[in-house]
N, C-alpha and C positions, 0 to 999 in steps of 0.2 A: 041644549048646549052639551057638548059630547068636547075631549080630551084625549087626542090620539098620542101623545111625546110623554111619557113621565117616566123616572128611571130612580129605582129604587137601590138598597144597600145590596142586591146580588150583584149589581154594577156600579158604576157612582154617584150614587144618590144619597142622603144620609137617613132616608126615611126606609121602613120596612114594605113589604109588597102591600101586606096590611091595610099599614095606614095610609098607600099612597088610593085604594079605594075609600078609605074611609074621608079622607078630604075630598078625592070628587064629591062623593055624595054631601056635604058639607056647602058644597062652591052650589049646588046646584044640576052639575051634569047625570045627564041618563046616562052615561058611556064613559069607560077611561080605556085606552089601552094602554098597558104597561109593557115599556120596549124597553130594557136592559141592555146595554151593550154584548152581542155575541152571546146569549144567556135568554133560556126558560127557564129557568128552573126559579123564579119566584111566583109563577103561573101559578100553581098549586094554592099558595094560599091565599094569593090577589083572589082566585075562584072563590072559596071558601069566604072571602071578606066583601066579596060585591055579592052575593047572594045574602048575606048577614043585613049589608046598607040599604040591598036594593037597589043597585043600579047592574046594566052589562058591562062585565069586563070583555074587551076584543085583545086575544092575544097576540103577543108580536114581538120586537124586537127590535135592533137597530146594530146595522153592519156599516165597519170603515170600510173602505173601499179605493184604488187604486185611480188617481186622477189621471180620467180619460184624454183620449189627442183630441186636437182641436184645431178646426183651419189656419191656416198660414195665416199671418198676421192678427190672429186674435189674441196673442196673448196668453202666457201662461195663467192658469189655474193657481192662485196665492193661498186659497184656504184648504180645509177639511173637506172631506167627500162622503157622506154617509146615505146609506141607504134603508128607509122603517119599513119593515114587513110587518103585514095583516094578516091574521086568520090562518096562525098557525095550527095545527093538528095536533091533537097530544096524543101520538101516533111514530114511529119512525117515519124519516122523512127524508130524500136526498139533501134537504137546506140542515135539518137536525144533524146528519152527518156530518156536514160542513162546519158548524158550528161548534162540534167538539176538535176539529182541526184548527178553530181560528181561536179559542179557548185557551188552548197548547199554546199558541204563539203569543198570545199576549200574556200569558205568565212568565214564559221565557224573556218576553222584553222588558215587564218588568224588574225579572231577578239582574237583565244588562244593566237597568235604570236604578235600581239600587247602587251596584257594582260601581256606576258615571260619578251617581253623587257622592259614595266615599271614597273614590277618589279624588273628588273635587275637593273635599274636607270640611260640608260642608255642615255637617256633624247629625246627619241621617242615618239612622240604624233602619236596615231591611223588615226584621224582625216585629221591629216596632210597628213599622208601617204595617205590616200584614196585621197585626194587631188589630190597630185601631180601624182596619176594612173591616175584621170579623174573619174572614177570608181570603185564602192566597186567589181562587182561582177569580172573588168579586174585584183584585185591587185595579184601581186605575189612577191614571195622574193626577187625578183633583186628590186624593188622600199621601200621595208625594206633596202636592205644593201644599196641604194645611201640614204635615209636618216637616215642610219647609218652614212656613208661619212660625210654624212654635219653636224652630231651632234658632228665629231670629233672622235665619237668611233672608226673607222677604215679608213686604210689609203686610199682603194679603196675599188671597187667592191666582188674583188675576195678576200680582206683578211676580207670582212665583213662577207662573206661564211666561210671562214677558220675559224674566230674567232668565229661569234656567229652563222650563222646560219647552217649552215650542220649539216649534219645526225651526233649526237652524239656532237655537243657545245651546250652551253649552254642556247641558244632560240631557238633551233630544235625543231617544233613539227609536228609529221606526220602529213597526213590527210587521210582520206580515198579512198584506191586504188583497181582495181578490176585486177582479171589476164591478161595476154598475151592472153590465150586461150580465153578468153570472150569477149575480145576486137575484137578480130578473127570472132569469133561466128557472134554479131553484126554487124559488118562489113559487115560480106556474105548475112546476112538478111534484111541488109538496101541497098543491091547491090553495095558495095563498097567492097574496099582491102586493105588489112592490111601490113604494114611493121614493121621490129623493127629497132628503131632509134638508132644513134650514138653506136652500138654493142659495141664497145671497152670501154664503160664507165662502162661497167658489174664488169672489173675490171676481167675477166679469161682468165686465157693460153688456147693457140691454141685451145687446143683437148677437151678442157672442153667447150669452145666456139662453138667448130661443134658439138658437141655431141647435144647441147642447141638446134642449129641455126637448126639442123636436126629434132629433136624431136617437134619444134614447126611448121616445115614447113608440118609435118604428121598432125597438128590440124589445118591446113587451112592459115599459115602463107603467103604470096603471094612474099615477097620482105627481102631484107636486105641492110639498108642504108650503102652501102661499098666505095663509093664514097664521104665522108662525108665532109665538109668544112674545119674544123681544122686538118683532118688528113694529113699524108705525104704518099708518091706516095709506100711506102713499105708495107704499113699499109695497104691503099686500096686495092694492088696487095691482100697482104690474105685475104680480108675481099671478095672480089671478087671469088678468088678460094672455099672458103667457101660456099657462094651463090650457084657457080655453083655445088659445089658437093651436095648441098639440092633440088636443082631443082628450086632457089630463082632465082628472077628477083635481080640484084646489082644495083640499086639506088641510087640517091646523092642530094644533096642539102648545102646549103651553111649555115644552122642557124643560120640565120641573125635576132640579136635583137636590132639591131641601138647603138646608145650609149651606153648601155650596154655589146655591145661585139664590139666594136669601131673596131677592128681589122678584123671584118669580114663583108665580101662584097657580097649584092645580086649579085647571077650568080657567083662568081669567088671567095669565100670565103676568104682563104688568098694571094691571087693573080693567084692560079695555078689548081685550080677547072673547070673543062668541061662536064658537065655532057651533054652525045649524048643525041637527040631528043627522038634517038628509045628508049631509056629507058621508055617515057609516053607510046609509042604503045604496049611494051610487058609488062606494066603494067594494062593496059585496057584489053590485050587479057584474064586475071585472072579474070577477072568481074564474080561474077555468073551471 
């Protein structure tokens, strides 16, 4: 059982690089990769702590990304667009370099996203926030909406999203994303592989989805997270059929952000998650 999605306190996870190896080895898995949003830089010690457990860490990461077009009458794209890279090099890289570009702009959107909420008044200090991340450059929205939580403005995590921050309330502010296809691109050039994450947050029916999951597996796509943590066993079946009709490795992981998604467990997401070994070996065989 291997663990490709977990996302520690350098992005927003409340758990350290650390310990998010030391719960794989805990759950069971040979394998965890730790994807941080836009960030290596908890590599270092996840390394040091999966040699300590005894399991493999696969390095990686996890880029937002610009929702693609889509044929005429399919229907826009309602969710998130993320893309999880493998087998990063701890190495300059042309994806390293991008990634200190996409770094910059999600600190800048935060410090907008600070700016949004007091305005709104909604008695959120920036300061604080960066605080209780640890770090400016790790913050991200889920440490807005717990200190949303705590100023009262909402009742949890998930309704601090619903009310103010999601795409479209009223402290939503993008930041700067680059495509599927580039993320791709870089990946091949830095000798890593590209997957796209949690596919069903796209928010499209079946055939809008394969149409998608086909057309980007033609610009060097390598995987499709079909084995996902929050999904159910119906869900995975087509996200799996999907894959193999693209010529996609189906992949899984559990996206584990600790406290923030309390319900979800490295290696076994919500209890019924098993992602096989061989899914690392036939994602390695896609390396250029």
């Amino acid at each position: 059982m291997i663990d490709l999605h977990t996302h520690s306190t350098i992005s927003d996870g409340s758990e350290p690089p650390e310990r998010i190896c030391e719960l794989a080895a805990a759950a069971g898995c040979s394998a965890v990769a730790l994807t941080d949003h836009d960030s290596l830089a908890g590599l270092h010690l996840a390394t040091e702590a999966a040699e300590r457990v005894g399991i493999r860490l696969v390095r990686g990461c996890e880029v937002s990304c610009t929702k693609p077009p889509l044929p005429q009458g399919s229907g826009p794209i309602s969710g998130s667009v993320h893309v999880l890279v493998y087998f990063v090099e701890d190495t300059p890289s042309p994806l390293q370099d991008e990634l200190v570009a996409l770094r910059a702009d999600r600190t800048e959107r935060n410090r907008r996203l600070g700016a949004r909420l007091a305005e709104l008044g909604v008695g959120i200090d920036y300061e604080a926030v960066v605080a209780e991340a640890g770090r400016e450059e790790g913050l991200g929205r889920p440490h807005f909406a717990r200190a949303l939580v705590r100023a009262g403005a909402a009742d949890d995590i998930d309704s601090a999203f619903d009310r103010w921050l999601a795409e479209g309330r009223p402290a939503y502010v993008p930041k700067a994303r680059i495509t599927v296809t580039d993320v791709t691109r870089l990946a091949r050039a830095s000798g890593a592989v590209a997957v796209l994450a949690h596919p069903l947050s796209l928010g499209l029916e079946r055939r809008a989805l394969a149409h998608l999951v086909a057309e980007l597996a033609e610009s060097g796509l390598c995987g499709l997270e079909a084995l996902y943590g929050a999904y159910g066993a119906d869900e995975r079946k087509l996200l799996c059929d999907i894959a193999a009709r693209a010529g996609l490795v189906a992949t899984g992981g559990s996206d584990y952000h600790g406290s923030f998604k309390p319900e979800l467990h490295v290696g076994t997401g919500f209890g019924d998650l098993a992602v096989p070994d061989g899914v690392l070996d036939a994602l390695a065989a896609r390396r250029p």
